[in-house]
TORFI-542556 format. One record per residue (C-alpha): residue in one letter; x, y, z; residue number from 0. Coordinates in Angstrom, 2 decimals. Layout:
BEGIN
rest a&px X&py Y&pz Z&nr NUM
...
END
This chain:
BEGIN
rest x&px 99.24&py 84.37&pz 115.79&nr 0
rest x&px 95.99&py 85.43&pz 114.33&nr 1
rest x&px 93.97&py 82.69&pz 115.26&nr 2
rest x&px 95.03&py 83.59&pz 118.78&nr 3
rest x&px 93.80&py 86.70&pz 118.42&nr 4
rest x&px 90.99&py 86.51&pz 116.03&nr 5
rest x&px 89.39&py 84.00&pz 118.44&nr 6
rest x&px 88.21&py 86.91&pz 121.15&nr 7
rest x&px 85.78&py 89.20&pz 120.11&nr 8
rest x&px 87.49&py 92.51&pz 121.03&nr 9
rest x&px 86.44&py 96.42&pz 120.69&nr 10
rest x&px 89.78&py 97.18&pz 119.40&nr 11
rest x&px 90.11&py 95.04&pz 117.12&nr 12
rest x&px 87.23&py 96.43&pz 114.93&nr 13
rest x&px 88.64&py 99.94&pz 115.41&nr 14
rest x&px 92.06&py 98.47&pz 113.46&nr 15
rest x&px 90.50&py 97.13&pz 111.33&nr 16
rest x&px 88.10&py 100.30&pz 110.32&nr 17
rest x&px 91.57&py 102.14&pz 110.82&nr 18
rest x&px 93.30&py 100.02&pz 108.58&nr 19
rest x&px 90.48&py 100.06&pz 105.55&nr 20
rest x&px 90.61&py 103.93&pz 105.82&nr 21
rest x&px 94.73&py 103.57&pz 104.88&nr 22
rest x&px 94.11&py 101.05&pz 102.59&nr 23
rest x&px 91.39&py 103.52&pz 100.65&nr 24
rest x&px 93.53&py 106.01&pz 101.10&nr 25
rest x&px 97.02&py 104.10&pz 99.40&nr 26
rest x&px 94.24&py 103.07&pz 96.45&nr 27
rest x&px 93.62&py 107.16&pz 95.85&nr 28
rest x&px 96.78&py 107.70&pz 95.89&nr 29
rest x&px 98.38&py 104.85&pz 93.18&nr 30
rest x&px 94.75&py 105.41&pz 91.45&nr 31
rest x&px 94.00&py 109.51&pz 91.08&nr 32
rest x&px 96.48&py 110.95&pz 88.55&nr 33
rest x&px 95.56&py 114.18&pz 90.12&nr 34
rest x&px 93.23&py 115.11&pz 93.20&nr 35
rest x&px 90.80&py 117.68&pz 92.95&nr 36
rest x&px 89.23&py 119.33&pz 96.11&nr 37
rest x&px 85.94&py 118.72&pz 94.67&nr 38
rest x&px 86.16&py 114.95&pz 94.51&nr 39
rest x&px 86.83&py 115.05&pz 98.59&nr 40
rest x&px 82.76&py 114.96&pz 99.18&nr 41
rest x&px 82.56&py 111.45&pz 97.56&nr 42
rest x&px 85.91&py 110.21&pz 98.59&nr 43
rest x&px 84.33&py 111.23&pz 102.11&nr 44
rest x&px 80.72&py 109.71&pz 101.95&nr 45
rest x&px 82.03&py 106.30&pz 100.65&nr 46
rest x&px 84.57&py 106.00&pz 103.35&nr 47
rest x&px 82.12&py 106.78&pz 105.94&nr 48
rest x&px 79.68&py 104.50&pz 104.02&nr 49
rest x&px 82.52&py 101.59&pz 104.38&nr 50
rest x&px 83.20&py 101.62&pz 108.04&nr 51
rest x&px 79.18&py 102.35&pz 109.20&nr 52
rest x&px 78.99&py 99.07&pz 107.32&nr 53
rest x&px 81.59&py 97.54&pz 109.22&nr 54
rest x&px 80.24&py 98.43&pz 112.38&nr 55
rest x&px 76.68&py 97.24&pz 111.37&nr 56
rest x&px 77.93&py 93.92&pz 110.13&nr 57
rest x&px 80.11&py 93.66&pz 113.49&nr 58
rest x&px 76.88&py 94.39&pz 115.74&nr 59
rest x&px 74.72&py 92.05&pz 113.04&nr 60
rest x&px 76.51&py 88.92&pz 113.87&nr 61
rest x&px 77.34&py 90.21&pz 117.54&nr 62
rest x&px 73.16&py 90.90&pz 118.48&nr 63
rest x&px 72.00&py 87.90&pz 116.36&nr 64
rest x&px 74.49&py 85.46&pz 117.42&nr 65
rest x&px 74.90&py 84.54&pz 113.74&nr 66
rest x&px 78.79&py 83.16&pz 114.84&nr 67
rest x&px 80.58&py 82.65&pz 117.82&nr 68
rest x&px 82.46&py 86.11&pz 120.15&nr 69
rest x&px 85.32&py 86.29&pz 117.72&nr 70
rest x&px 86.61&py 88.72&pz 115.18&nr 71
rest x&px 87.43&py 86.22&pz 112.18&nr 72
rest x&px 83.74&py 87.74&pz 110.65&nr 73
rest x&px 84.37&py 91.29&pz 110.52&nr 74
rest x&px 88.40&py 90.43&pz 109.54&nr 75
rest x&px 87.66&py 88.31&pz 106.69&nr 76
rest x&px 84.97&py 90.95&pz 105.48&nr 77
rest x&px 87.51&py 93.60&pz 105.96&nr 78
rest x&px 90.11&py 92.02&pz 103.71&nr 79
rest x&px 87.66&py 90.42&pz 101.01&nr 80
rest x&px 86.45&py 94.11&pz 100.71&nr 81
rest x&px 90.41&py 95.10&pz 99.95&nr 82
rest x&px 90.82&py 91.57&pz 97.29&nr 83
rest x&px 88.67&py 94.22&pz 94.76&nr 84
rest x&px 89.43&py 97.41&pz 95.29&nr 85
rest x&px 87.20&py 98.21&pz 92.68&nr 86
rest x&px 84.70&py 98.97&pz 95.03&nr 87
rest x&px 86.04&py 102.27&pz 96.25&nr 88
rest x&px 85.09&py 103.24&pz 92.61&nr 89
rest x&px 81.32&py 101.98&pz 92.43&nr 90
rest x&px 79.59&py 104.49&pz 94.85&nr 91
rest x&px 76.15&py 102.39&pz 93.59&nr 92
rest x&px 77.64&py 98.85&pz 94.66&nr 93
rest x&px 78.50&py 100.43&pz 98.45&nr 94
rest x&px 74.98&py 102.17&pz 99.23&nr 95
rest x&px 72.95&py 99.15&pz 97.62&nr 96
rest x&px 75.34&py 96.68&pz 99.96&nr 97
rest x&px 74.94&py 99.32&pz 102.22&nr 98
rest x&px 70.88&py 99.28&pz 102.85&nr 99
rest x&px 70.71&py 95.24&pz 101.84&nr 100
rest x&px 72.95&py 94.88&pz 104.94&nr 101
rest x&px 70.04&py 96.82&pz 106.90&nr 102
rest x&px 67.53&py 94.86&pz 105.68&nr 103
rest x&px 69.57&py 91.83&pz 106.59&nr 104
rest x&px 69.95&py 92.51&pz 109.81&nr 105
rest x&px 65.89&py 92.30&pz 109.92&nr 106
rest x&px 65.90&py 89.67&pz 108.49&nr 107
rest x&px 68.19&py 87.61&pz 110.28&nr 108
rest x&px 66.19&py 88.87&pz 113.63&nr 109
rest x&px 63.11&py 87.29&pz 112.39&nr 110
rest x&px 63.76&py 83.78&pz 113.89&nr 111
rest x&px 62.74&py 85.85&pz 117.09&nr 112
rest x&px 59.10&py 86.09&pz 117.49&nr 113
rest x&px 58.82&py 90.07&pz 118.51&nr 114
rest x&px 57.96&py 93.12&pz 116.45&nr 115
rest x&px 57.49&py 90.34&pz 113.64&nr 116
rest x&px 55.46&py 93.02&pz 111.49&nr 117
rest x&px 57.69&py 95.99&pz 111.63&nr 118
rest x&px 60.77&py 93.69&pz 111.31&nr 119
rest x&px 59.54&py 92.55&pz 107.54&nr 120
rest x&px 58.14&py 95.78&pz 107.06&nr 121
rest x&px 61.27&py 97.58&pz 107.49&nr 122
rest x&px 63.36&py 95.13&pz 105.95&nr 123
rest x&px 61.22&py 95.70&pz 102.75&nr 124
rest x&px 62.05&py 99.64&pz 103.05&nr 125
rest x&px 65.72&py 98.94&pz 103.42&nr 126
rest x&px 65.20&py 96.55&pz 100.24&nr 127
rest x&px 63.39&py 98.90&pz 98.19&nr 128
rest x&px 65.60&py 102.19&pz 98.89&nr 129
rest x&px 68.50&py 99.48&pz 97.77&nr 130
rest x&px 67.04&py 98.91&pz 94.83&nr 131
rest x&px 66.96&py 102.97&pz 93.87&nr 132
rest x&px 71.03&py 102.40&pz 93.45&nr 133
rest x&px 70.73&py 99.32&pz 91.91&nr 134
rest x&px 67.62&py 98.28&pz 90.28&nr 135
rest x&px 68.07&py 94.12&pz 91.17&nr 136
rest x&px 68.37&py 94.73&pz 94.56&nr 137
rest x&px 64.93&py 93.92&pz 94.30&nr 138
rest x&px 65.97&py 89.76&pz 94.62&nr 139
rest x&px 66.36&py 90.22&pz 98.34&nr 140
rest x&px 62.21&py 90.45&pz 98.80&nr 141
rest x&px 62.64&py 86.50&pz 98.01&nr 142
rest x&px 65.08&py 85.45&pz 100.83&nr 143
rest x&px 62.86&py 87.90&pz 102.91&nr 144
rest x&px 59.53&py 85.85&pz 101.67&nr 145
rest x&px 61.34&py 82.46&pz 102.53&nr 146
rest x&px 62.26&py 83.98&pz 106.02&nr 147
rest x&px 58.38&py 84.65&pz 106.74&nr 148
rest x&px 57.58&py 81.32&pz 105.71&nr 149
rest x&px 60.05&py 80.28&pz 108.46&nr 150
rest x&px 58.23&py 82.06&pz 111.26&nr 151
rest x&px 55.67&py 79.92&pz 113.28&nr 152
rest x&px 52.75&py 81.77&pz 113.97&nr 153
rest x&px 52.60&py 83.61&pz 110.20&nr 154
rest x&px 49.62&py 84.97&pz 108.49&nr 155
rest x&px 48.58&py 86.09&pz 105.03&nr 156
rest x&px 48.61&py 89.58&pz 106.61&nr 157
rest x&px 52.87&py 88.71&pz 106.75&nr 158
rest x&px 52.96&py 87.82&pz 103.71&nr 159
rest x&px 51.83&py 91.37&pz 102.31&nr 160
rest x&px 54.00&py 93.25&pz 104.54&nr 161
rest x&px 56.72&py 93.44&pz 101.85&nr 162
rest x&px 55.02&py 94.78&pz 99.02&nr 163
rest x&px 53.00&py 97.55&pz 101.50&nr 164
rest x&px 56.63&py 98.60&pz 102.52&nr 165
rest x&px 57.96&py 98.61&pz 98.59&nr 166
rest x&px 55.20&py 100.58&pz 97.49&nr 167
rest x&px 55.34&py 103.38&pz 100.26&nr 168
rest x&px 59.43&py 103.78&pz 99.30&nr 169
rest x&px 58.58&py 103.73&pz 95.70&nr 170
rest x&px 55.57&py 106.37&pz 96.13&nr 171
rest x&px 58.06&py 108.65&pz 97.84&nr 172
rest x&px 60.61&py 108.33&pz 95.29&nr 173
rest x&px 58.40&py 108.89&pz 92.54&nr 174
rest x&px 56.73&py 111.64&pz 94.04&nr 175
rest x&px 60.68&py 113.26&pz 94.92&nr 176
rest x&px 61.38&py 112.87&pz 91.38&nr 177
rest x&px 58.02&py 114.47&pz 89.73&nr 178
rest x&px 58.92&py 117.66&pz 91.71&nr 179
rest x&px 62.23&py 117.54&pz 90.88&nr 180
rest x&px 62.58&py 116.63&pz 86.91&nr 181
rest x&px 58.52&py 116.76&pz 86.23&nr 182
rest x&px 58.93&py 113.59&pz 84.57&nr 183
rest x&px 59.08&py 109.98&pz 85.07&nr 184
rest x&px 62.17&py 109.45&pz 82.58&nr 185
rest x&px 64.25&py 107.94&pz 85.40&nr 186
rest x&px 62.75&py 104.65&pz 84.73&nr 187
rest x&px 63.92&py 104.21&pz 81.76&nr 188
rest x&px 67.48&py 104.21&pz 83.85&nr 189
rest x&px 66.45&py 102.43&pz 86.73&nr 190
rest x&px 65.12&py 99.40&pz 85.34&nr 191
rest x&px 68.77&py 97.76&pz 83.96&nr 192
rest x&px 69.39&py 95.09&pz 81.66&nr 193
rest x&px 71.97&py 92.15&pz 82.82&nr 194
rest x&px 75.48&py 91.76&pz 80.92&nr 195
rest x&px 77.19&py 88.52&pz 81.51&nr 196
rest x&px 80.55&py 90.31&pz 79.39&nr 197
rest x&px 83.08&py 88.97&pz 82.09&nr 198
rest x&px 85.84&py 90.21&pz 80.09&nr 199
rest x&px 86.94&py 92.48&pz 82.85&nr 200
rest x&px 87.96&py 89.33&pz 85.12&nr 201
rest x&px 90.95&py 88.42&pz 82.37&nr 202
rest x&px 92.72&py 91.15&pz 83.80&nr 203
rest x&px 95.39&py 89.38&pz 86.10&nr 204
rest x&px 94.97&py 91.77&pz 89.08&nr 205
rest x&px 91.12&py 90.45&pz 89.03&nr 206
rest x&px 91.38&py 87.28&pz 87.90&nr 207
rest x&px 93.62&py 86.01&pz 90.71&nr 208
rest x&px 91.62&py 87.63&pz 93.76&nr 209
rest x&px 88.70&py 86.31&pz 92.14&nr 210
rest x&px 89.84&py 82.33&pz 91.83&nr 211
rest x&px 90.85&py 82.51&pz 95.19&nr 212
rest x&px 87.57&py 84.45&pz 96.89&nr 213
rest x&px 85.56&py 81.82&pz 94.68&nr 214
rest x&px 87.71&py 78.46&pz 95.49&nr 215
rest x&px 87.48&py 79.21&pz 99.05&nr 216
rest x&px 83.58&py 79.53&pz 98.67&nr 217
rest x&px 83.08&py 76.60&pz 96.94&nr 218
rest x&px 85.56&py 75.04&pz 99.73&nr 219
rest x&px 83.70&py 76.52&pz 102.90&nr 220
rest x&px 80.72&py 75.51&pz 100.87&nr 221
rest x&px 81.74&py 71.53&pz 100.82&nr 222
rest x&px 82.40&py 72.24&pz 104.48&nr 223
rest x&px 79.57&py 73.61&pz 106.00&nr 224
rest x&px 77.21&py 70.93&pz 103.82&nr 225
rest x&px 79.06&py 68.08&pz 105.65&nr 226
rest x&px 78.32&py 69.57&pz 109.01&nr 227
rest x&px 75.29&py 70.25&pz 108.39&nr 228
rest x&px 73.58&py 67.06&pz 109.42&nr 229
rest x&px 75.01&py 67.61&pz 113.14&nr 230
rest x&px 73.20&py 71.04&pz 113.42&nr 231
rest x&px 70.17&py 71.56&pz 115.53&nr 232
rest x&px 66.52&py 71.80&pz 113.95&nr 233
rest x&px 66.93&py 75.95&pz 115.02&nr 234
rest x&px 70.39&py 75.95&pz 113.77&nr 235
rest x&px 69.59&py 74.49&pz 110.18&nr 236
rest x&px 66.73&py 77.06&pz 109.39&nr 237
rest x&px 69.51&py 79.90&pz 109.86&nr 238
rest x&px 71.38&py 77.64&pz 107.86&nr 239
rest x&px 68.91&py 77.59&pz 105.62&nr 240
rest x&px 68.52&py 81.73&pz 105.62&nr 241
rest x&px 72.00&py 82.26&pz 105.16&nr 242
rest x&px 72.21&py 79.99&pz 102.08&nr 243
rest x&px 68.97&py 82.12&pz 100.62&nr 244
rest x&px 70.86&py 85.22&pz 101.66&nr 245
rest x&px 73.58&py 83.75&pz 99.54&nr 246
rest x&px 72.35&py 82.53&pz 96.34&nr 247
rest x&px 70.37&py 85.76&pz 96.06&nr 248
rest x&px 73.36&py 87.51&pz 96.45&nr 249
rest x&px 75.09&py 85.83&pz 93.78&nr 250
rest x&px 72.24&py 86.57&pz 91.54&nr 251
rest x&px 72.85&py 90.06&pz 92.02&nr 252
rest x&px 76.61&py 89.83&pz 91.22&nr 253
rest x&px 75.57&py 87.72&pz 87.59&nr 254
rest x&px 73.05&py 90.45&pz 86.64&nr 255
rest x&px 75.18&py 93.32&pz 86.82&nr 256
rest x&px 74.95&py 95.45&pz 83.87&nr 257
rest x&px 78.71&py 96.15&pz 83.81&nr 258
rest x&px 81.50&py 93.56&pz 85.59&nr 259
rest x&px 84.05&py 95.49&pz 86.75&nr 260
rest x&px 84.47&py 93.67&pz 89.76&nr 261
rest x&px 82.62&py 95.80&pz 92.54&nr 262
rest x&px 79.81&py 93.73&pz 92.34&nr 263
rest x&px 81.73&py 90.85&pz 94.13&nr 264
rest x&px 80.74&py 93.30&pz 97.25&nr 265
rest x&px 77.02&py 92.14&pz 97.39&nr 266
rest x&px 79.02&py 88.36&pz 98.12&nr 267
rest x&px 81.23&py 89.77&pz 100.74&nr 268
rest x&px 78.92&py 90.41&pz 103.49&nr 269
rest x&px 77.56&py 86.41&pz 103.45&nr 270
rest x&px 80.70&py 84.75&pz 102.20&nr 271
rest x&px 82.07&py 85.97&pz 105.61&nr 272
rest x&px 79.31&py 84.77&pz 107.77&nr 273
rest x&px 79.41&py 81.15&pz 106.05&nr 274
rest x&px 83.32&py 81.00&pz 106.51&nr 275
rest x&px 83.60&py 82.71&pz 110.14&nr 276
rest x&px 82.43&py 79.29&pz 111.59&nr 277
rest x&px 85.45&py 77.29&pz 110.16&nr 278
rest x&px 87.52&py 79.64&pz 112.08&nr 279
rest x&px 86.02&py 79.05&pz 115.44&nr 280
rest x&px 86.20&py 75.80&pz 115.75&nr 281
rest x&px 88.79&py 75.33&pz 117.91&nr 282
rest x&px 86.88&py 77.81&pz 120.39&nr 283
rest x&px 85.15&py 74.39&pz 120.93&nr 284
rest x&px 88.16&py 72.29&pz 121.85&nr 285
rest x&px 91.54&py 72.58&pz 123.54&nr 286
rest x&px 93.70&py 74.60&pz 121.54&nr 287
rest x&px 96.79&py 72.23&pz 122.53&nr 288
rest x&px 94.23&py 68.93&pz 121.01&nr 289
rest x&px 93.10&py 70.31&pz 118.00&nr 290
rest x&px 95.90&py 68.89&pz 115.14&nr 291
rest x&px 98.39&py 70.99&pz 114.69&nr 292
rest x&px 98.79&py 70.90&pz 110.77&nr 293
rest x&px 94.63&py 72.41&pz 110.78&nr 294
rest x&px 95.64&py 75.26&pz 113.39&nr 295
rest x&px 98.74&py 76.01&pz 110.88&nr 296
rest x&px 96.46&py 76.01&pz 107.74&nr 297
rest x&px 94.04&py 78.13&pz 109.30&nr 298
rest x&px 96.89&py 80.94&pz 110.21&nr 299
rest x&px 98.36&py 80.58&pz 106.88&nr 300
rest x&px 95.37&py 81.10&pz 105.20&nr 301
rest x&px 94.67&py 84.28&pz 107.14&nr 302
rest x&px 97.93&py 85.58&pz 106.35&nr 303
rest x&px 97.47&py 84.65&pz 102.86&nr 304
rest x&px 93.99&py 86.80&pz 102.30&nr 305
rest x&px 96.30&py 89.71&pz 103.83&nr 306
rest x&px 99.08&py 89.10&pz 101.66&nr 307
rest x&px 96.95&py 88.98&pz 98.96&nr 308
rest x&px 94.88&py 92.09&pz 99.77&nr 309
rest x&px 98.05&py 94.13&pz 99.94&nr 310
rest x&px 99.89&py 92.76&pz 96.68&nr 311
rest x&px 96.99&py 93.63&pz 94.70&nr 312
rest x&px 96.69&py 96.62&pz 96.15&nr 313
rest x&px 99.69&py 97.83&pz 94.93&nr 314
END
């Protein structure tokens, strides 16, 4: 059973996973690419390795933090949310903006430990800001990263800075990069992107369906995590707390897309996981032979069911 398995965090499990997103990217080339070109192997090659650091980074995120319980239903239900919109594998901008927003964070989660305060929101602002290079409203993240400082005990005004010194060293680079390169600032005038809520893409069946089913579990998990909420600890809420920010900025970034194609469902992956994982491992908490049946059945099905799913539109 999955649950069985799922419910131990194990090293090998994460390397069949990673394994199993590298086939999976490759079977998408293969029904996608009416012809390969030896050229195109560079970025075939980069986003691939992009995918699976990320994989390891979220796996060690929610590992080092404790942000759920030693299991493996996090980094599975990332893995196969990734593979509901394959879609990504064609947005190389989606994958390194997820990629560096996942950097920051992992600072940011780390903050509710009172060490290296300072270079943990200064860093998470440089992750931010080079994320915002691919995608211009990656920018949204300094305010979950704002709302985590106000969440730290012993702040100052000096904390509150932090973010914008760390922004405007990254952006002083870039511009400086670009100058040499072009000897002109005419980049900004691609950078800075307008929104387009044209959702037309999504009445395409092989979208539309994936999509219902990511969003009516979020909305589900989302019901489910409000009416526990009231028996976490005073600690446990304000990660609560963090994660929803995390969240809701993240969604923001998937509405002001310039262009829905799909991909941009990744920036909702990474949380969406986090805030499910917990429904998962709730029977790590009981005796497997007392917890009702019918629950431990709907929990396996549904497992099975994001992997069916992944697979038959896939195809």
């Amino acid at each position: 059973m999955l649950t069985s398995f799922l419910k131990k965090s194990q090293p090998g499990t994460l390397l069949f996973l990673m394994i199993y997103l590298t086939f999976a990217y490759a079977a998408y080339l293969i029904l996608t690419l009416s012809e390969f070109n030896i050229s195109l192997l560079p970025d075939i090659l980069i986003k691939l390795i992009a995918l699976l650091f990320m994989m390891q980074l979220f796996n060690f995120i929610i590992h080092k933090n404790k942000i759920t319980a030693t299991t493996d239903f996090a980094i599975f239900l990332l893995t196969f949310f990734i593979l509901f919109f394959p879609e990504i594998f064609d947005n190389p901008s989606v994958i390194f903006s997820s990629l560096f927003l996942m950097l920051a964070m992992r600072r940011l989660l780390s903050l509710e430990k009172d060490t290296n305060t300072v270079r943990k929101i200064v860093d998470a602002s440089l992750w931010i800001t080079i994320a915002s290079l691919f995608y211009f409203w990656s920018f949204l993240y300094l305010i979950p990263l704002w709302l985590a400082i106000f969440q730290i005990p012993n702040r100052t005004f000096k904390h509150l800075l932090m973010p914008l010194a760390g922004g405007f060293l990254i952006m002083n680079i870039a511009i400086g990069f670009l100058l040499l390169r072009d000897g002109s600032l005419d980049w900004f005038q691609t950078w800075i992107e307008t929104s387009s809520f044209d959702f037309s893409a999504y009445n395409e069946i092989g979208l539309l369906v994936p999509t219902t089913i990511f969003i009516s579990f979020g909305i589900w998990i989302g019901f489910y995590k409000a009416f526990k909420f009231s028996a976490f600890s005073l600690k446990e809420k304000s990660r609560q707390y963090l994660q929803f920010y995390i969240f809701i900025c993240s969604l923001l970034l998937v509405l002001l897309t310039p262009q829905k194609t799909g991909a941009e469902l990744f920036f909702l992956i990474p949380s969406a996981a986090i805030i499910a994982a917990p429904y998962f491992e709730e029977e790590k908490s009981q005796s497997y032979g007392k917890e009702r049946k019918s629950e431990v059945w709907f929990k396996e099905i549904l497992l099975w069911m994001f992997v069916m799913i992944s697979l038959f539109f896939m195809i």
